[in-house]
N, CA, C and O atoms as a Tripos MOL2 file, in Angstrom:
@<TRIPOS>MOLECULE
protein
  204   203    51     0     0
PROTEIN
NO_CHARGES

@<TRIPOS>ATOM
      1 N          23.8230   -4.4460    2.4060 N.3       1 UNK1
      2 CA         22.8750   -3.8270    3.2930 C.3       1 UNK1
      3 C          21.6310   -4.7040    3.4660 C.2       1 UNK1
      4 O          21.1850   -4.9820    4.5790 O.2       1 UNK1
      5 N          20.9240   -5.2580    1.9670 N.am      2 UNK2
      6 CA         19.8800   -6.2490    2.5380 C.3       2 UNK2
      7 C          20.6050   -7.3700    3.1770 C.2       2 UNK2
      8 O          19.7220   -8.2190    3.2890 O.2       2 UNK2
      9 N          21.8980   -7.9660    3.7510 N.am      3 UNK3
     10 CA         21.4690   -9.0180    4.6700 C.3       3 UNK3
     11 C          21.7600   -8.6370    6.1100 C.2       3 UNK3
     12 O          22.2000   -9.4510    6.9220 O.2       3 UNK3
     13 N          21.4850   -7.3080    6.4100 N.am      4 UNK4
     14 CA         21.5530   -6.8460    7.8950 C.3       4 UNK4
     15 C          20.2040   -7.0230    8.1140 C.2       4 UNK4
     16 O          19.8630   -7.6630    9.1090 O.2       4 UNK4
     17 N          19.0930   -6.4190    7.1100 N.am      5 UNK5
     18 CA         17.6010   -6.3840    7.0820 C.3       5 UNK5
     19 C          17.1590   -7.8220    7.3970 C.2       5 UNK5
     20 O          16.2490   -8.1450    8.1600 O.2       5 UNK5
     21 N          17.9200   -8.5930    6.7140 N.am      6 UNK6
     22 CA         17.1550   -9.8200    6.4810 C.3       6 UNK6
     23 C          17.9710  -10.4330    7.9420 C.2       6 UNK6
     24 O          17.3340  -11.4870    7.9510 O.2       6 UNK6
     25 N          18.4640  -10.5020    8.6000 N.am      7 UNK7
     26 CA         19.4640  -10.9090    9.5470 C.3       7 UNK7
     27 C          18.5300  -10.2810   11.3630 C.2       7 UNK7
     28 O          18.3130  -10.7840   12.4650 O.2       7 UNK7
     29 N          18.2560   -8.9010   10.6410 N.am      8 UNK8
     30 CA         17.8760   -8.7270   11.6270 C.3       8 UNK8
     31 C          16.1160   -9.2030   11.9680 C.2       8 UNK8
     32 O          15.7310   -9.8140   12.9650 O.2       8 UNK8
     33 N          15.6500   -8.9340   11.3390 N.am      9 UNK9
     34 CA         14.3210  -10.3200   10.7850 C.3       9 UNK9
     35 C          13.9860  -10.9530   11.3380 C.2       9 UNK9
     36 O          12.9610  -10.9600   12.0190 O.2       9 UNK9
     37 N          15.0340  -11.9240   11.1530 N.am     10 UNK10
     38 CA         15.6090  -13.3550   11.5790 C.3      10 UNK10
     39 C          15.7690  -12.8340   13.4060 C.2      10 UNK10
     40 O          15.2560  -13.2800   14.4330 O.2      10 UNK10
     41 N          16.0420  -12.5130   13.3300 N.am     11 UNK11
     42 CA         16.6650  -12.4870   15.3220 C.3      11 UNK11
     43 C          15.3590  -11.5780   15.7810 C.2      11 UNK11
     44 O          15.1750  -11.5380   16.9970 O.2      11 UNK11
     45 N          14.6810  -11.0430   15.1720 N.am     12 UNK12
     46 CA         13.8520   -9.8160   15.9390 C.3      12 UNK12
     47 C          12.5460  -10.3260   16.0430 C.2      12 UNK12
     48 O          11.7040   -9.7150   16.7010 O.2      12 UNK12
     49 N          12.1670  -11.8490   15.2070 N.am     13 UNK13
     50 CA         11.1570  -11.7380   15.5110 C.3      13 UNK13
     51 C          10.3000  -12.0370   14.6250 C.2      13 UNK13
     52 O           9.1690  -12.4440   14.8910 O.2      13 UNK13
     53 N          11.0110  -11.7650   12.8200 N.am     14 UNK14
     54 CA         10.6350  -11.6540   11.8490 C.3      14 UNK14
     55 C          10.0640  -12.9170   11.2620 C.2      14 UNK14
     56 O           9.4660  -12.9990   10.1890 O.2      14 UNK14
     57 N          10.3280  -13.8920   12.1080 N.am     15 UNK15
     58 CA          9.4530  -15.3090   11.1840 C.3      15 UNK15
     59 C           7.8440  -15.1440   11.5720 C.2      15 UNK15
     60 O           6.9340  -15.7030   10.9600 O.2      15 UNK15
     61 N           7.7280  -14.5060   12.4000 N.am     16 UNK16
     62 CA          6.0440  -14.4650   12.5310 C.3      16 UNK16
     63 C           5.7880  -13.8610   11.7810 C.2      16 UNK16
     64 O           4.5590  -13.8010   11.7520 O.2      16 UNK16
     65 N           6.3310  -13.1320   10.8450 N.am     17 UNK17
     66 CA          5.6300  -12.3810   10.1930 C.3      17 UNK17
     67 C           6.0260  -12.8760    8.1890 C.2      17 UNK17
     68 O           6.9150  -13.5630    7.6860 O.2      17 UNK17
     69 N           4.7040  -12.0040    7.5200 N.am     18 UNK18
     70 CA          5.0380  -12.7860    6.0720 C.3      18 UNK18
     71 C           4.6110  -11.3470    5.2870 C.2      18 UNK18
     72 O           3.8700  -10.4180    5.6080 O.2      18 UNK18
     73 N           5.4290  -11.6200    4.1230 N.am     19 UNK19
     74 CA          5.2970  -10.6530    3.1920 C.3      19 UNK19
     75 C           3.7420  -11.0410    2.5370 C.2      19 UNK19
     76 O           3.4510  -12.2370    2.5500 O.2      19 UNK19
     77 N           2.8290  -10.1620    2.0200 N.am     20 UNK20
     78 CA          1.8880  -11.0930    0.8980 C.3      20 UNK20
     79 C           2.0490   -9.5980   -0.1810 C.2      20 UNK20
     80 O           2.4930   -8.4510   -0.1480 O.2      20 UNK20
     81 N           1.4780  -10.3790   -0.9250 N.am     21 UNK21
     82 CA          1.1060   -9.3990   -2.0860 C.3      21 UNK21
     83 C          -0.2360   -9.9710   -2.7760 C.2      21 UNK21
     84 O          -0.3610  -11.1790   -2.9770 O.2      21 UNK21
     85 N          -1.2410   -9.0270   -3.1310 N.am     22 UNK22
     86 CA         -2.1310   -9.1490   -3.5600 C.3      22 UNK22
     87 C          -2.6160   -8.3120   -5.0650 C.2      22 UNK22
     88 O          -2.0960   -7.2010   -4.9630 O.2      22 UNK22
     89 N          -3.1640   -8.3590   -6.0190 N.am     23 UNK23
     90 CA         -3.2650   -8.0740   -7.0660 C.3      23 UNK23
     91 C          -4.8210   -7.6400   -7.1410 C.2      23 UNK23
     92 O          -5.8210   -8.2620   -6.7810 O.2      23 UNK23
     93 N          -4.7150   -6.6140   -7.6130 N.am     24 UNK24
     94 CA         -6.2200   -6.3790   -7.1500 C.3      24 UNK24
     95 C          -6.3000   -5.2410   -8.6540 C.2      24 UNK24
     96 O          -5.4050   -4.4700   -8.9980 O.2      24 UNK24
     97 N          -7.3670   -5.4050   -9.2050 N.am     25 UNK25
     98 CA         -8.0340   -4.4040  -10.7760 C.3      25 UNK25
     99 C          -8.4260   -2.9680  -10.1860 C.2      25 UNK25
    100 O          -9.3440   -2.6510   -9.4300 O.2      25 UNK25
    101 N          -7.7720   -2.4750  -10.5760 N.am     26 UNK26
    102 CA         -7.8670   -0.4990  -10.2610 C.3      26 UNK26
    103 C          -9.4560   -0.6980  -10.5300 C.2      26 UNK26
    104 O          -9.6660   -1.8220  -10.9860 O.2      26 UNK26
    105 N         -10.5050   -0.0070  -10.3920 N.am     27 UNK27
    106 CA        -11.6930    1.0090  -10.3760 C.3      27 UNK27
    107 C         -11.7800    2.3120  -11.6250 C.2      27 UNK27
    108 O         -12.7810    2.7260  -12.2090 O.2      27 UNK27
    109 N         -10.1420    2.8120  -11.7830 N.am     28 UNK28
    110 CA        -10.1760    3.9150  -12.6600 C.3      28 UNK28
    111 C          -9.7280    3.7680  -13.8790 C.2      28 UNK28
    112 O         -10.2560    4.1670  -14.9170 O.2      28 UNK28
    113 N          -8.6190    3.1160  -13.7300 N.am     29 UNK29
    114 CA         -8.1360    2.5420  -15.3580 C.3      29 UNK29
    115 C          -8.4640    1.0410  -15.6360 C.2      29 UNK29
    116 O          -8.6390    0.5560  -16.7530 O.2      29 UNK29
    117 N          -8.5090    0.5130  -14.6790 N.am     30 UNK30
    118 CA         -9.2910   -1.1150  -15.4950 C.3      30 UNK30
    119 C          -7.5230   -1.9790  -15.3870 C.2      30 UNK30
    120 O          -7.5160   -3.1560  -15.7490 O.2      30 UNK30
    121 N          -6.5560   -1.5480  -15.0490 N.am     31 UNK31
    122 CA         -5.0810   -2.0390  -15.2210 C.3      31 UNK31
    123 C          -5.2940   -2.7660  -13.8880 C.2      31 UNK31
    124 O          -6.2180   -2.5610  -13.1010 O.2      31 UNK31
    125 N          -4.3190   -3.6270  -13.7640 N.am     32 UNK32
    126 CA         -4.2590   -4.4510  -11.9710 C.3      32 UNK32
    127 C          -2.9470   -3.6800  -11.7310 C.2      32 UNK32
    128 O          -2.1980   -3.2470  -12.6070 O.2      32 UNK32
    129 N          -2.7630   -3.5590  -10.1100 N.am     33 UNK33
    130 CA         -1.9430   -3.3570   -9.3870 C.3      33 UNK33
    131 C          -2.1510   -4.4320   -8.1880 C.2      33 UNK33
    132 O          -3.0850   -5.2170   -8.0270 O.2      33 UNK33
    133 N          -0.8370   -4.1990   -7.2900 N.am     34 UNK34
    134 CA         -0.3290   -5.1860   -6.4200 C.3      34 UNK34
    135 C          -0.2630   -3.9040   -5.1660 C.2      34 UNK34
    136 O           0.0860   -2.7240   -5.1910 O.2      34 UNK34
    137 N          -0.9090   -5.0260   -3.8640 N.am     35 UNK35
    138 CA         -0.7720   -4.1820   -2.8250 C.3      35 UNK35
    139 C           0.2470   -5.4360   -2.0740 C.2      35 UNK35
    140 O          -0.0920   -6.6190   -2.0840 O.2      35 UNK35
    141 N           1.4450   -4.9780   -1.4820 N.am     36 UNK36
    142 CA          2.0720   -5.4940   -0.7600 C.3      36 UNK36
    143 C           1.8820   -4.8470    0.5890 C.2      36 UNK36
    144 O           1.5500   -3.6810    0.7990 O.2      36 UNK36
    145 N           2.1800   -5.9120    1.5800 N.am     37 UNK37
    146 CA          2.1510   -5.8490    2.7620 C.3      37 UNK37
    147 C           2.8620   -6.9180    3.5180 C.2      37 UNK37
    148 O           2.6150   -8.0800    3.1930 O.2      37 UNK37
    149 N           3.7990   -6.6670    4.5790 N.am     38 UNK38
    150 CA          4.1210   -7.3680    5.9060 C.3      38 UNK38
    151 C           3.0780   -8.0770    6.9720 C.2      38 UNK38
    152 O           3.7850   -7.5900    7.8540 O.2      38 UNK38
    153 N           2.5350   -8.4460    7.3630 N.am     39 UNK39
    154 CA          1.4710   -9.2100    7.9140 C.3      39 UNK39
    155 C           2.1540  -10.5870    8.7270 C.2      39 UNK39
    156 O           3.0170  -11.3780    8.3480 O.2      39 UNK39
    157 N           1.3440  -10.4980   10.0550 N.am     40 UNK40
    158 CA          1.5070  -11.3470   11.2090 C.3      40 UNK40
    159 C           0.9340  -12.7710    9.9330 C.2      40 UNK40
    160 O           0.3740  -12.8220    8.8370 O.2      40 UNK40
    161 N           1.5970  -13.8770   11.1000 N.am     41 UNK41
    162 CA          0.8250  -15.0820   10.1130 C.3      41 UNK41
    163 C          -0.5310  -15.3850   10.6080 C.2      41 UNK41
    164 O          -1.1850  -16.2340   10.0030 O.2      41 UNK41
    165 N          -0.9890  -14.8410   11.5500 N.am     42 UNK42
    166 CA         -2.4660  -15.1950   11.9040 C.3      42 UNK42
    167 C          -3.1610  -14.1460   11.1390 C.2      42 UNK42
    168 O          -4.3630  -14.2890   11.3620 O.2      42 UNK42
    169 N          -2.9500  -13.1060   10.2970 N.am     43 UNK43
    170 CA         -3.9420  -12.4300    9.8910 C.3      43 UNK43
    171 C          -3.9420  -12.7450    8.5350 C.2      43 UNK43
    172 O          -5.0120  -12.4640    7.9950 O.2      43 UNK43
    173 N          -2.7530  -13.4370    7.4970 N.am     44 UNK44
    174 CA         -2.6430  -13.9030    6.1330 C.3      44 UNK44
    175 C          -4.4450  -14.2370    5.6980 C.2      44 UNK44
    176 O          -5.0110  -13.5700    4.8320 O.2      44 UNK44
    177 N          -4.9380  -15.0280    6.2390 N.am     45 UNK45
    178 CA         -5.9410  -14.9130    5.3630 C.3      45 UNK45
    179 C          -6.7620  -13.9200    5.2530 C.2      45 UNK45
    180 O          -7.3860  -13.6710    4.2220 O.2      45 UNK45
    181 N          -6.8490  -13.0970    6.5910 N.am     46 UNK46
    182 CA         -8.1050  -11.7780    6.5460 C.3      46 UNK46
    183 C          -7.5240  -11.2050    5.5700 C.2      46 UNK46
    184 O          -8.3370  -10.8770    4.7050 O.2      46 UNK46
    185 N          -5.9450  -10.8100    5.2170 N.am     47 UNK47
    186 CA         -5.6530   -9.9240    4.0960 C.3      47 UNK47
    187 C          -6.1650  -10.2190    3.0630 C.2      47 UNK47
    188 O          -7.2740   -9.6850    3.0480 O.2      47 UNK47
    189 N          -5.9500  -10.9120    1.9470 N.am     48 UNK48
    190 CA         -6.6740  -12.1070    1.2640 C.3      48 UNK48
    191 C          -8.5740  -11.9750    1.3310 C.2      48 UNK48
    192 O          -9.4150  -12.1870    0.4580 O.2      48 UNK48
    193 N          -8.6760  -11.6370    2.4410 N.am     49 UNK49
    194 CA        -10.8110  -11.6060    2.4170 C.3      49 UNK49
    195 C         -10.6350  -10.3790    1.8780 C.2      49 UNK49
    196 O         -10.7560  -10.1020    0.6850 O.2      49 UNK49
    197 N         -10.3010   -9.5130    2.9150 N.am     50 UNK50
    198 CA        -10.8520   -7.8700    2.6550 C.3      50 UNK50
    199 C         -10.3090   -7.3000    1.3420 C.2      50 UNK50
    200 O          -9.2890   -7.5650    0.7060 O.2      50 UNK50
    201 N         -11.3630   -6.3870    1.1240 N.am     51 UNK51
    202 CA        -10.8510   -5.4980   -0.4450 C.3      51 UNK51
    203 C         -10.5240   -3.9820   -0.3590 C.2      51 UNK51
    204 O         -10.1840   -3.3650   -1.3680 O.2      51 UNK51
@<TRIPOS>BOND
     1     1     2 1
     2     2     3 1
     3     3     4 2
     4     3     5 am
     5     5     6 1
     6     6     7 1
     7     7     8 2
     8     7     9 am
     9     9    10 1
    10    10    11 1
    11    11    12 2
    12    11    13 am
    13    13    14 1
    14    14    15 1
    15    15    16 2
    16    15    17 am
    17    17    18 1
    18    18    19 1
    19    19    20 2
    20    19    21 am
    21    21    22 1
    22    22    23 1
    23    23    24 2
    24    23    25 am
    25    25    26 1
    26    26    27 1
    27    27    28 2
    28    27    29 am
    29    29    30 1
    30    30    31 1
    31    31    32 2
    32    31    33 am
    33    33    34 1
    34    34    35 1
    35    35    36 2
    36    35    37 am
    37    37    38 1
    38    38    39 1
    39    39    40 2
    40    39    41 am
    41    41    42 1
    42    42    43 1
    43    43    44 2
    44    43    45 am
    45    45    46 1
    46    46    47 1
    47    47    48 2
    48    47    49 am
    49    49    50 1
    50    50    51 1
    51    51    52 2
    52    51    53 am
    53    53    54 1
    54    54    55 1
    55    55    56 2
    56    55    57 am
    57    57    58 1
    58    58    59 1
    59    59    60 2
    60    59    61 am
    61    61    62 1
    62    62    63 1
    63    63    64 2
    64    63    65 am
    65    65    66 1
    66    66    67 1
    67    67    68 2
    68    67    69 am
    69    69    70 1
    70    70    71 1
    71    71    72 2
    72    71    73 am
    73    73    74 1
    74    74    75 1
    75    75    76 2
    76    75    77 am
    77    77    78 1
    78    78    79 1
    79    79    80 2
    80    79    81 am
    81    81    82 1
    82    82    83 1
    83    83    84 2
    84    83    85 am
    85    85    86 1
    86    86    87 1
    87    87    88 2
    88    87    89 am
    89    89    90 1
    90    90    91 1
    91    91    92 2
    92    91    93 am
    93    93    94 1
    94    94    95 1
    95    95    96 2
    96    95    97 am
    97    97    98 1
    98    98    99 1
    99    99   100 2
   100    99   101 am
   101   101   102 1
   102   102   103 1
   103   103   104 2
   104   103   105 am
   105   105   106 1
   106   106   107 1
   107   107   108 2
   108   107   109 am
   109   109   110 1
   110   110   111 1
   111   111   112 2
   112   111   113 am
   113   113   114 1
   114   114   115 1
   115   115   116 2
   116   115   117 am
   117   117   118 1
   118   118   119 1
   119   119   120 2
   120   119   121 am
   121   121   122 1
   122   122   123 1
   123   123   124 2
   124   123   125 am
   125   125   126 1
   126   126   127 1
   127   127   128 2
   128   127   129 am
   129   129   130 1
   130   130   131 1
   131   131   132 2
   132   131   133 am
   133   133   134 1
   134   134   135 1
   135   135   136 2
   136   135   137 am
   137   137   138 1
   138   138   139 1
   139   139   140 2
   140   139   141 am
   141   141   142 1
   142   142   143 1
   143   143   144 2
   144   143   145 am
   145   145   146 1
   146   146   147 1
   147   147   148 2
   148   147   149 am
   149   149   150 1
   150   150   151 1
   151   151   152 2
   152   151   153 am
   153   153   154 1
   154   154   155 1
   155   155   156 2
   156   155   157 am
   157   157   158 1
   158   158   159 1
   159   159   160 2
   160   159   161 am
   161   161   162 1
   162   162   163 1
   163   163   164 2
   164   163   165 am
   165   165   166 1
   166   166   167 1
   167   167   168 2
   168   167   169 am
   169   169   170 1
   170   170   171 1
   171   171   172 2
   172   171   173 am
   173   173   174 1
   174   174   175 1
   175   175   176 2
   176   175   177 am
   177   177   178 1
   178   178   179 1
   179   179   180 2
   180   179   181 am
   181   181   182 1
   182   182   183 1
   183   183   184 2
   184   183   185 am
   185   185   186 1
   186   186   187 1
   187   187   188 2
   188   187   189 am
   189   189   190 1
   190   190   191 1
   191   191   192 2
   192   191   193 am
   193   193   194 1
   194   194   195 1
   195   195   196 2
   196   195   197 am
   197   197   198 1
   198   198   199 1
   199   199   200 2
   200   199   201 am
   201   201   202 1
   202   202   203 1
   203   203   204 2
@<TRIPOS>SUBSTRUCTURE
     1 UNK1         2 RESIDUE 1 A UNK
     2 UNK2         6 RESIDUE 1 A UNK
     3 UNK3        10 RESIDUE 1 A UNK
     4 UNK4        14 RESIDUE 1 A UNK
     5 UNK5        18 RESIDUE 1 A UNK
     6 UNK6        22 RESIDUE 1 A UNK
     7 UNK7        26 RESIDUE 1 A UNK
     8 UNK8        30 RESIDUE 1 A UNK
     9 UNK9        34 RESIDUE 1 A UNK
    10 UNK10       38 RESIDUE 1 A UNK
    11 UNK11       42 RESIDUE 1 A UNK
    12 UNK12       46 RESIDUE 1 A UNK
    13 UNK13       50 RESIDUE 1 A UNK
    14 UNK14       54 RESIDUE 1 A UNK
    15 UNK15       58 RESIDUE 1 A UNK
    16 UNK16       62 RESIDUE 1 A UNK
    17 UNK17       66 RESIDUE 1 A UNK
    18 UNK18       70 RESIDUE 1 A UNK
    19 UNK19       74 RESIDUE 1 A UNK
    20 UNK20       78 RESIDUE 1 A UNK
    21 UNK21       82 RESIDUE 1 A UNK
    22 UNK22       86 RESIDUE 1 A UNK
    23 UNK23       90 RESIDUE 1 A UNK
    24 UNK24       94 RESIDUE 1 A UNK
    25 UNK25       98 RESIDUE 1 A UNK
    26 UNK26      102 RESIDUE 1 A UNK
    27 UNK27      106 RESIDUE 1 A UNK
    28 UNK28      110 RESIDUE 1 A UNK
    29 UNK29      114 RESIDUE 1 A UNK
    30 UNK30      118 RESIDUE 1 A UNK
    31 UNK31      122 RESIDUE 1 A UNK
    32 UNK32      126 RESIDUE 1 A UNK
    33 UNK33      130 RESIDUE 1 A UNK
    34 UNK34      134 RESIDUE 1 A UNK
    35 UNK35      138 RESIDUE 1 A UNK
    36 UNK36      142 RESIDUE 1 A UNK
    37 UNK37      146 RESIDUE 1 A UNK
    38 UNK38      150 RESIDUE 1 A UNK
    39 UNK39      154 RESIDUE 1 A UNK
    40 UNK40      158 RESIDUE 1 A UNK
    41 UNK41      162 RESIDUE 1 A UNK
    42 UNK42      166 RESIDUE 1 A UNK
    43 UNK43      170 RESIDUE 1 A UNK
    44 UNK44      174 RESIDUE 1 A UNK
    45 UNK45      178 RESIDUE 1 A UNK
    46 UNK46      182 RESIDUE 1 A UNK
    47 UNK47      186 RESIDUE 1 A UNK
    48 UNK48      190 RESIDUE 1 A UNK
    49 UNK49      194 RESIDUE 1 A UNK
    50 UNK50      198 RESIDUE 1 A UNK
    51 UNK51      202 RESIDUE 1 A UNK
């Protein structure tokens, strides 16, 4: 099933776009978590600025 996802991706459009993941320290417990996101490649770095 993931290589229909990844296949279709590929044909739809999907290279403009990029996975990121970012790691960012919770506020409440002090532990890090990861925010993932899909993102155009012109916006990769604003993700990356903003918090």
């Amino acid at each position: 099933m993931a290589k229909k996802t990844v296949a279709s991706l590929q044909s739809g459009g999907g290279k403009q776009h990029t996975k990121v993941i970012k790691m960012v320290k919770s506020p409440k417990s002090g532990a890090y978590i990861f925010k993932e996101e899909v993102v155009h490649n012109d916006q990769v770095k604003t993700f990356f600025e903003k918090e």
